[in-house]
C-alpha positions in Angstrom: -5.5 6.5 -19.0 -3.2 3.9 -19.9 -2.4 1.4 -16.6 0.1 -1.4 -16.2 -0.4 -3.4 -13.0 2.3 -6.1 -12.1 4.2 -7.6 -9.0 7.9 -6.7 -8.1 10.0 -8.2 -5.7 11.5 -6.5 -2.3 13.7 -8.5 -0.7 12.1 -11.5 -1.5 8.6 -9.8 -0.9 6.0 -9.2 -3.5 4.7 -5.5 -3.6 2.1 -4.9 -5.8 2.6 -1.9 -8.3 1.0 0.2 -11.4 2.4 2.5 -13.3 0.2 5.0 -14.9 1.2 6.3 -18.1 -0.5 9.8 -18.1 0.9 11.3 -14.8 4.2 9.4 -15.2 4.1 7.9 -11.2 4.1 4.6 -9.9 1.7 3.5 -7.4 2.7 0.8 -4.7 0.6 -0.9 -2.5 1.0 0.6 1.6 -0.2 -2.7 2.7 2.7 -4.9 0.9 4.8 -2.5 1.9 4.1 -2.2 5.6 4.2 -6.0 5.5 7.2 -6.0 4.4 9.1 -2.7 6.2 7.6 -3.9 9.2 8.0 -8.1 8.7 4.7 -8.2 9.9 2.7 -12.0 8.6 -0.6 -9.6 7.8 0.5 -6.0 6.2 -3.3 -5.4 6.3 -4.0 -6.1 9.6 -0.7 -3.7 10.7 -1.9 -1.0 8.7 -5.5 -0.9 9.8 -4.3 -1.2 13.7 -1.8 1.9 13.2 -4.5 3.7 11.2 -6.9 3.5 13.9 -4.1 4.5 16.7 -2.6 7.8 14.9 -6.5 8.8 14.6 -7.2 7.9 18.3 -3.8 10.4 19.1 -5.5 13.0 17.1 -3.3 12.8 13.7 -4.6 14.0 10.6 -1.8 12.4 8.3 -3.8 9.6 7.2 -6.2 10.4 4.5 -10.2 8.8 4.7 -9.2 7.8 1.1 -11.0 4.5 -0.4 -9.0 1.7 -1.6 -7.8 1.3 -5.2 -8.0 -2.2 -7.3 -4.9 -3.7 -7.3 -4.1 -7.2 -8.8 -4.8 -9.8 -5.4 -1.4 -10.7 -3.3 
């Protein structure tokens, strides 16, 4: 599998990204992009605390995935 990792810019925002070569699809890190869709000063934080909520409520929608290595914010 052929992977390129950098950093793009969203509205002045860095989102991490990768683009793998054999499927053809970009991956984007949820956490840099929470931060950013929600103007939030810790995307991780945000994204652990809504996690935790929707499963409280009983929503399946967010897979028990693990995390993948991306380049550090």
């Amino acid at each position: 599998m052929t992977q390129r990792t950098g950093i793009t810019l969203f509205e002045d925002n860095r989102v991490r990204v990768a683009w793998d070569d054999e499927e053809e699809k970009y991956y984007f890190s949820i956490v840099d992009i929470v931060q950013v869709l929600t103007d939030s000063t810790d995307g991780r934080k945000y994204w652990n605390k809504l996690k935790q909520r929707l499963k409280e409520e009983g929503n399946e929608t967010v897979t028990n995935c693990h995390q993948l290595k991306m380049l550090a914010a």
